[in-house]
C-alpha positions in Angstrom: 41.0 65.7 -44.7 41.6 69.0 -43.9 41.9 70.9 -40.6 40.4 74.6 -40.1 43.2 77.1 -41.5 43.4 74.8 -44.5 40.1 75.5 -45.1 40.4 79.2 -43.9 43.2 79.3 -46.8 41.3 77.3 -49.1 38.0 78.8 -49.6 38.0 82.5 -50.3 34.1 83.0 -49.0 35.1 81.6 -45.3 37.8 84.9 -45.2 35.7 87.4 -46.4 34.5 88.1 -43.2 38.0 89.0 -42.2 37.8 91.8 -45.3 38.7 95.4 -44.1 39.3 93.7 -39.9 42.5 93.8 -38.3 43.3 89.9 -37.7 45.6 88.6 -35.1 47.2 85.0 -34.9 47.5 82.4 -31.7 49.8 80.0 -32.7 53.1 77.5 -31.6 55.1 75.8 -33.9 52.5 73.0 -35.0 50.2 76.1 -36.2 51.5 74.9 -39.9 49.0 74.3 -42.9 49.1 70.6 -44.7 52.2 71.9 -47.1 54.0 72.4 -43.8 54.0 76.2 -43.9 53.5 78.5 -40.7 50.0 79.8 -40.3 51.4 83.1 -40.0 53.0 83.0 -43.4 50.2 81.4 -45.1 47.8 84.0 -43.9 50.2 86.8 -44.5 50.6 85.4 -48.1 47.0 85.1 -48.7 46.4 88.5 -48.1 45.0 88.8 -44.4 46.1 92.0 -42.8 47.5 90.5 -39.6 48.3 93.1 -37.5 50.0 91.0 -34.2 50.2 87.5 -33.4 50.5 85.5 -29.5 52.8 83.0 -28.5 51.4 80.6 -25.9 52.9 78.4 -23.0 56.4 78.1 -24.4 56.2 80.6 -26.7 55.1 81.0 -30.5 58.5 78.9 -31.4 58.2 76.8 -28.6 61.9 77.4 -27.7 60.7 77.3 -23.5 61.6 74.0 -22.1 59.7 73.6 -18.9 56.8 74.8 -16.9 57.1 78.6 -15.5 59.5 79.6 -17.9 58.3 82.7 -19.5 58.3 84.2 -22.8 58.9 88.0 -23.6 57.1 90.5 -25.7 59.0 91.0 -29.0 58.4 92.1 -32.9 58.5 89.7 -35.5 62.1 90.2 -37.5 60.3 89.9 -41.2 56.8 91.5 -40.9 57.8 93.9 -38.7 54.7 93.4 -36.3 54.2 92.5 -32.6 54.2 89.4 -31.3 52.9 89.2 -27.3 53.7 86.5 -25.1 50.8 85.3 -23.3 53.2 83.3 -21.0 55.3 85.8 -19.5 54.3 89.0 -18.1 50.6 88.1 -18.4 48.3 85.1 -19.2 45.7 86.5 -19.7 45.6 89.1 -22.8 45.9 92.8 -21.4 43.2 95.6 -22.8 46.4 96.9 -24.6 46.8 93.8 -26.4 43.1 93.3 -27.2 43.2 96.6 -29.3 45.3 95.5 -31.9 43.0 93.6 -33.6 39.3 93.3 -34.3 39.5 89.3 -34.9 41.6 86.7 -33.5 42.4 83.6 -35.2 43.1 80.6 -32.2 45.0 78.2 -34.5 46.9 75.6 -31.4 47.0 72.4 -31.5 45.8 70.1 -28.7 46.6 67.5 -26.8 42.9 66.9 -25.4 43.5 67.4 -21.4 42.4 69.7 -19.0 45.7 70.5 -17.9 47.2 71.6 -21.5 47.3 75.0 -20.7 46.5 75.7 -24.2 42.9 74.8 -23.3 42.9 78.0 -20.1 44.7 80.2 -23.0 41.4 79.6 -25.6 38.9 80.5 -22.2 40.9 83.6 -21.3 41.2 85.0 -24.9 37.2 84.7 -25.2 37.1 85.9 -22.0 39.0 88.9 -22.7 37.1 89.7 -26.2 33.7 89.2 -24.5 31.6 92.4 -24.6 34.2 94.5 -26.8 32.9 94.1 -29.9 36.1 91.4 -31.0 35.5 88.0 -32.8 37.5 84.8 -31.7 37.4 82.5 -34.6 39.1 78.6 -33.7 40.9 77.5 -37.1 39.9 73.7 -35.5 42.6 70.7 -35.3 42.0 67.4 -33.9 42.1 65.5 -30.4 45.1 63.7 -30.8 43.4 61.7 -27.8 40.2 61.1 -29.8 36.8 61.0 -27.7 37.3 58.9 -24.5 36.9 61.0 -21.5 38.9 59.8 -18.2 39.6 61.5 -14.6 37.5 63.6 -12.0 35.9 67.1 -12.7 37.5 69.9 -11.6 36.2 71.1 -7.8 35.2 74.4 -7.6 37.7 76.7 -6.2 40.2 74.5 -7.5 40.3 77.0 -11.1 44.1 77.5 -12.2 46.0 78.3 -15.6 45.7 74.4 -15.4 42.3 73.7 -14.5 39.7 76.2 -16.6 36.5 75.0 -15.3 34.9 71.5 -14.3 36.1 68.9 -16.6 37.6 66.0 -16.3 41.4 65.4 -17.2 40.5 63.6 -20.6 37.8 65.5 -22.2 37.3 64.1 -25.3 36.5 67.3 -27.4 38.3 69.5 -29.8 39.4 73.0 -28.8 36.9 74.5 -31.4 34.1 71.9 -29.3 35.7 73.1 -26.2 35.2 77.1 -27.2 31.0 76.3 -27.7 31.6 74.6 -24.1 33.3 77.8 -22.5 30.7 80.3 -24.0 27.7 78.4 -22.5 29.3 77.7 -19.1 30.6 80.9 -18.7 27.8 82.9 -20.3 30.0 84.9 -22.2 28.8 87.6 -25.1 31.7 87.3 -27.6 31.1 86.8 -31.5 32.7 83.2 -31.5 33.2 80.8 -34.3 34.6 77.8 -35.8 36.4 76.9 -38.8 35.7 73.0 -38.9 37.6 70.5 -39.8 36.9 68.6 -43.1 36.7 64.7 -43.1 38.4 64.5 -39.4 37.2 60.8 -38.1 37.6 60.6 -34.2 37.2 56.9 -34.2 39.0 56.1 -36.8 42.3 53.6 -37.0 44.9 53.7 -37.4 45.1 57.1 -35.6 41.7 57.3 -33.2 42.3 60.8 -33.7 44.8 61.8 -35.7 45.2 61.2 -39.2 47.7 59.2 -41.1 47.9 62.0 -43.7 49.4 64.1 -41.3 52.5 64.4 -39.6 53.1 65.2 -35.7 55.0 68.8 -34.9 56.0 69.1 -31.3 53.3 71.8 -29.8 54.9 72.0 -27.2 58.7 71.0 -26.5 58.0 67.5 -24.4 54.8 66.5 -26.8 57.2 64.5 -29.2 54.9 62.1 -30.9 51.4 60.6 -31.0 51.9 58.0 -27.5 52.8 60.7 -25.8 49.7 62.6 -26.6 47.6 59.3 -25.7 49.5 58.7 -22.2 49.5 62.4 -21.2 46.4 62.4 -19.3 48.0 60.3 -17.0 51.8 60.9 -17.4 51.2 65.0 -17.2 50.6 63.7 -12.8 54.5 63.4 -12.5 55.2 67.3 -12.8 53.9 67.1 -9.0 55.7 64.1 -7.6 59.5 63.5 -7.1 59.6 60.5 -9.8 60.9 61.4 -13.0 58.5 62.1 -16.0 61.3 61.4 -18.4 62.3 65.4 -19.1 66.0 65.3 -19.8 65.4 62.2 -22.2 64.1 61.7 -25.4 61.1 60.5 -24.2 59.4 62.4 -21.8 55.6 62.1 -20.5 55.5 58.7 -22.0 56.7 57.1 -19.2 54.5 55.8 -15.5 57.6 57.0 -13.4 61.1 56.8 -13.1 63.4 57.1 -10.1 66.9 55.6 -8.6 65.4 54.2 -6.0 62.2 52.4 -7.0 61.9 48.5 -8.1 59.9 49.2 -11.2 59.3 45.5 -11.9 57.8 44.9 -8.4 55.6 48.1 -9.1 54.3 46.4 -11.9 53.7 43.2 -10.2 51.7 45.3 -7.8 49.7 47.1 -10.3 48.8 44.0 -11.9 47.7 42.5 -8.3 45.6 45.7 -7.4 44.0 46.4 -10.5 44.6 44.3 -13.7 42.0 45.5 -15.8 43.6 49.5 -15.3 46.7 48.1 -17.7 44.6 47.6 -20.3 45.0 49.1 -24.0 48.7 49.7 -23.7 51.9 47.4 -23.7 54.1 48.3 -20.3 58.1 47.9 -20.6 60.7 48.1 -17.8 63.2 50.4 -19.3 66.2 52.5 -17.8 67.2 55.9 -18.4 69.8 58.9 -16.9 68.1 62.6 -17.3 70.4 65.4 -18.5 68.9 67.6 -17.5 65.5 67.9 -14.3 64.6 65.4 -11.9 67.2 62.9 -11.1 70.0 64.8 -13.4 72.8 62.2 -14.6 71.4 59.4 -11.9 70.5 56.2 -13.3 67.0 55.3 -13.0 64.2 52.6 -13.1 61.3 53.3 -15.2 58.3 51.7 -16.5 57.5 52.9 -20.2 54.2 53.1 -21.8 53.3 51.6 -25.5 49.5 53.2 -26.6 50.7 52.9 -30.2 50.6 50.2 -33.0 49.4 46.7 -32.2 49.3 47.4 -28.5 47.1 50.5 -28.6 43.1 50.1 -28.0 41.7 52.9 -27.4 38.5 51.7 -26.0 40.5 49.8 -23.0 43.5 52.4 -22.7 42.9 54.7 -19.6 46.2 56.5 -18.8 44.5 58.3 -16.0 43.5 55.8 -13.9 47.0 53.9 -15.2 49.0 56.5 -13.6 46.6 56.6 -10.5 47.7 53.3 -10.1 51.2 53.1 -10.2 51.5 56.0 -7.6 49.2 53.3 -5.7 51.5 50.5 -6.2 54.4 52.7 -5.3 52.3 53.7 -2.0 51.8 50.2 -1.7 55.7 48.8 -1.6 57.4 52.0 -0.2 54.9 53.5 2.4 57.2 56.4 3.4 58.3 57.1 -0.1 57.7 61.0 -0.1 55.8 61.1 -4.1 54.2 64.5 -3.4 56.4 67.7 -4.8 55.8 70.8 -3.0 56.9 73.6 -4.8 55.2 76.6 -7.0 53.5 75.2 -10.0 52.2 77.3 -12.4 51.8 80.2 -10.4 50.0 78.8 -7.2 51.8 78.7 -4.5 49.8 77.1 -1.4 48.6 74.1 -2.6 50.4 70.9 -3.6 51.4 70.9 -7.0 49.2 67.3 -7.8 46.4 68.7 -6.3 46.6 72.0 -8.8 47.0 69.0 -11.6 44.0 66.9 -10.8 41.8 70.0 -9.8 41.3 68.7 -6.4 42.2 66.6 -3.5 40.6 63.1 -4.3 43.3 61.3 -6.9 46.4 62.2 -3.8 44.1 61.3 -0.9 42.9 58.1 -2.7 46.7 57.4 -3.1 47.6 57.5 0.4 44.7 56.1 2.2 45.8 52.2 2.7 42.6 51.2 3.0 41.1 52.5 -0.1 40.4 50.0 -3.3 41.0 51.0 -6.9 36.8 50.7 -7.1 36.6 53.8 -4.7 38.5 56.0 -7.4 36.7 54.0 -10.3 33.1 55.1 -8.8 34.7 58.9 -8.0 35.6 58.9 -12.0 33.0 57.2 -13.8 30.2 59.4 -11.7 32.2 62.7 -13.1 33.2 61.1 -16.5 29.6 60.4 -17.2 27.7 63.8 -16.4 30.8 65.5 -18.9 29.9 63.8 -21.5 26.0 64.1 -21.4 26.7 67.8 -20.5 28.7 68.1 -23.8 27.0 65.5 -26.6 24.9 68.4 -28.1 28.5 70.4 -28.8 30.0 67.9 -30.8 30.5 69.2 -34.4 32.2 65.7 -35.5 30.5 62.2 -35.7 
């Protein structure tokens, strides 16, 4: 198969558009072609005049560990052209940025949740190009979490650099799918196309969304490897509690929690009492692990690690959202004081509680710490949301 800038590359008609245009590159380290070279090289070498390029969310060499650390402005050493952070200073492209370039190439890979900030970056830059005569072209690359959709919509006024709009956490399309989705919901007038994939297969094993001709390239520093990309919908909920997510290991996000003071086999034992059916699609493993670094640094703690990979992984059964849901449930459950919620800034807002900015909303934390709510209240919440997002999206599906 082939994904979009190894088509853009490959076929000389699909650039000739870009002929006599300034072109300007969005990319992160796993912006590479199949050969493994940079999409900023290849297009270079291939003779596109690439005039600037923009580093995301941890910056185009994805050197920025955690969340709000920024990235500055610099110029590239070799081609002697500017490369603009769109995670420091600004996040959303300024007018002086827009005029550098008459196209812009999106070329990210994603990781298929609402809360990959990669996704806000895509509706920002189309924002941004909308009425000024500029083209945003997506160079398309799969859903590493294939099509299942999973989690609540998005309330309105809950909007943030993670939440673009009213989707659920999982949302089962492609970033090239999800640009067709942002120009119809947002009504915007921007010349906006896609390069599609060749061959990709959504449903297909082994991957169920990412080829076995291809390898994995961190796009971000903490996405390490395929089960992480499957369990993020659900792990990515621990940036706005107090248990560990795993950072300072060599495993992060792949984890339900970890903490000092936690049983982790009795908070199994209550997740398979409350809800045995939300553990499904996934093998679960006590495990133990001392951070070098974040939450918990150099204190031993208990964890429960998640397996969505090989002979364990279904994809069909395997809901990380509602997985995670339930653990912080179970935790509720067997340590009632246990303060889980983090309060402090994340990603730029300031007021509200940091898991409420993550799940666009109030219902997954309120749902948590209400004793007398069931795992079917959240199940009806979710399935009500999960089912209008995917009949709002069917027609905008470019792959079977």
């Amino acid at each position: 198969m082939k994904f979009g800038i190894d088509r853009l590359l490959a076929d000389p008609a699909l650039r000739r558009p870009l002929e006599g245009r300034r072109v300007a590159l969005v990319a992160h380290p796993a912006s590479v072609t199949e050969g493994l070279v940079h999409s900023l090289d290849a297009l270079i070498a291939a003779g596109v005049n690439v005039t600037g390029a923009f580093g995301p969310q941890h910056g185009l060499k994805g050197d920025k560990q955690d969340n709000m650390v920024e990235t500055a402005d610099e110029t590239d050493p070799f081609y002697r052209i500017p490369i603009f952070s769109l995670y420091g200073q600004v996040r959303r492209p300024s007018a002086r940025m827009m005029t550098t370039a008459d196209v812009f190439l999106f070329d990210l890979q994603d990781l298929g949740c609402r809360i990959y900030t990669f996704v806000t970056t895509l509706l920002y830059l189309l924002e941004a190009a909308a009425g000024q005569d500029k083209s945003v072209w997506v160079l398309d690359r799969p859903n590493p979490a294939g099509r299942p959709i999973e989690g609540t919509a998005l309330l309105p006024g809950q909007e943030s650099f993670v939440g673009a709009g009213p989707m659920p956490m999982r949302h089962g399309l492609t970033l090239g799918e999800m640009g067709h989705w942002f120009v119809r919901h947002f009504n915007l007038d921007v010349d906006y196309r896609v390069i599609a994939m060749d061959g990709w297969q959504p449903g297909a094993a082994p991957g169920f969304g990412w080829p076995e001709s291809r390898i994995w390239i961190n796009p971000s520093p903490n996405a390490a490897n395929l089960n992480m990309a499957r369990a993020y919908a659900g792990t990515v909920m621990l940036e706005g509690t107090t248990l560990s997510e795993g950072r300072g290991t060599t495993r992060p996000l792949e984890v339900l929690f970890g903490a000092p003071d936690i049983d982790a086999r009795r908070v199994l034992a209550e997740m398979e009492r409350l809800a045995p059916a939300w553990l499904a699609g996934c093998a679960i493993r006590e495990c133990w692990f001392e951070p070098t670094f974040h939450k918990h640094q150099k204190t031993l703690c208990n964890a429960l690690m998640i397996h969505a990979e090989g002979p364990f992984h279904d994809p069909a059964a395997f809901r990380p959202w509602r997985l995670q849901a339930l653990a912080f449930k179970a935790i509720r459950r067997l340590y009632p004081d246990y303060p889980i919620w983090r309060d402090f800034p994340y990603e730029y807002e300031f007021e509200r509680l940091a898991i409420d900015v993550i799940n666009g909303g109030p219902d997954l934390r309120e749902w948590v710490d209400d004793a007398g709510a069931q795992p079917g209240d959240l199940d009806a919440l979710a399935a009500r949301d999960e089912a209008a997002w995917r009949e709002n999206v069917e027609d905008l599906l470019i792959y079977g």
